[in-house]
N, C-alpha and C positions, 0 to 999 in steps of 0.2 A: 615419477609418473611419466606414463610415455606421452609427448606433445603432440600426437596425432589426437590421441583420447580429448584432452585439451580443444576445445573450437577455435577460443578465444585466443589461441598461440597456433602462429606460424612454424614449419619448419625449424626456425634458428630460435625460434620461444620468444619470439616477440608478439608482443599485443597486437590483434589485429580484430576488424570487425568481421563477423562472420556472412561470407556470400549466401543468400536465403535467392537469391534471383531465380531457382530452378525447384523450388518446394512446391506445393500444389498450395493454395488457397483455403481453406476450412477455415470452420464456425471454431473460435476458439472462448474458451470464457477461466475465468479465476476467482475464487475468491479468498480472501486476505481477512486477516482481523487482527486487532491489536488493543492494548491497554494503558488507561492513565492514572494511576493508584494518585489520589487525591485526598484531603482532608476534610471531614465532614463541614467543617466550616462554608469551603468550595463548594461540595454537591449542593448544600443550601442555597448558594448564591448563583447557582448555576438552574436548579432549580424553579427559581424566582426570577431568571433570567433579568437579573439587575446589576451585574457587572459592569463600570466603568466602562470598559473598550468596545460595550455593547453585546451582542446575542452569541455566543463562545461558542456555542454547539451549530447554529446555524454558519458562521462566520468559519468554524472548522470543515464544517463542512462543504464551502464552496470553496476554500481551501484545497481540499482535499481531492476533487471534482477537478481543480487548475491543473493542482500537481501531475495527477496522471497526464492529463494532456499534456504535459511538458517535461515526461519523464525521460526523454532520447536527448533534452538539454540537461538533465543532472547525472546522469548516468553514461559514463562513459561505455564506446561499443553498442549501446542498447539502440535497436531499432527504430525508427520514427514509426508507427503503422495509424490506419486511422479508428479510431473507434468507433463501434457502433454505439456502445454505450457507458457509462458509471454511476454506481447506484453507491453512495455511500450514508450509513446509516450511524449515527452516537447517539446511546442509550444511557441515562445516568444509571446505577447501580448500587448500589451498599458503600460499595469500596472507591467506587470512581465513573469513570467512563467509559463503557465497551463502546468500540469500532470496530465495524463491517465495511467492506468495501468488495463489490463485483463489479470486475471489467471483461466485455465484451466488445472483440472483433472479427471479424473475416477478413482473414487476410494470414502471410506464410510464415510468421512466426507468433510466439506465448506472448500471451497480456500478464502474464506473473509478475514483472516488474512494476506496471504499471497500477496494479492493487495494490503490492507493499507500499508504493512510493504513497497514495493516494493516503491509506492509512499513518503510515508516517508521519507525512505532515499534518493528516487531519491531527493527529498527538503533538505535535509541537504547538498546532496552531492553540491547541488546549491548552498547553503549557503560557504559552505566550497572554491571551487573554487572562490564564488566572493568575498568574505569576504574583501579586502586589496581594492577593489575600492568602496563597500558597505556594510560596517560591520551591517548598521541597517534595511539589510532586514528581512521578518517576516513570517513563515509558515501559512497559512490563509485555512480554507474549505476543511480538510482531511476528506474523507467521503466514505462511502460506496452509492454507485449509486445503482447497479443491484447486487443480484445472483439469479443464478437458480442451480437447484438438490435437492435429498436430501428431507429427509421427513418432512422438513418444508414450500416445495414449493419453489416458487419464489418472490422475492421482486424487489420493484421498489422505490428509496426513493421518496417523495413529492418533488416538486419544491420548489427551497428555493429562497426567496425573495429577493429584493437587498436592 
């Protein structure tokens, strides 16, 4: 693949971070979701919000809230930008945990990273609290849904099949 197409590679293919210093500024927004296939035993106690380590889904989700904020420290290359905002939402389900996460900012690069990461760890953070009554639950369908801004337009992923 040619290393110009590449951002993240300089000329000689080495890693560099990409100069955004001359982009224009736009309303950018993402949204992300992800899953935590869990055991009914968990949904019940998560439920009941009577877990040990305390409130799992609340606890995940200012988690989840941190992470974005401090995604340009876990992610190499990724841009610091400020945000306008992070909405992150865990829903119990049949099966487990759905996670939502929308991040918005103004400013010259994508909040993309910053949704996954937010999601991500809301999902570990799930993993973490229930681990002691379901150590074999499983991160499942991190994805990028939506963004828009930004001079690549807007994306919308395909519906993904069951």
């Amino acid at each position: 693949m040619d290393a110009a197409i590449l951002t993240h590679l300089d000329a000689r293919g080495a890693a560099r971070m990409v100069d955004v210093g001359e982009k224009p500024i736009t309303a950018r927004r993402a949204l992300a979701v992800g899953f935590v296939r869990c055991s009914a035993a968990l949904r019940e106690r998560l439920q009941r919000d009577d877990l040990a380590k305390g409130s799992a889904l609340q606890v995940a989700r200012i988690a989840g809230i941190q992470a974005a904020k401090r995604t340009p420290d876990l992610i190499p290359l990724c841009h610091g930008l400020p945000l306008d905002s992070v909405t992150l939402d865990l829903t119990l389900t049949a099966d487990g945990v759905a996670i939502r996460a929308e991040t918005r900012a103004t400013w010259k690069t994508g909040v993309e990273m910053e949704a996954l990461t937010a999601v991500t760890v809301a999902a570990l953070t799930v993993i973490d609290m229930g681990k002691a009554v379901d150590p074999a639950m499983v991160i499942e369908s991190v994805r990028l849904l939506e963004k828009s801004g930004g001079r690549h337009g807007d994306y919308r992923a395909p519906e993904v099949q069951p």
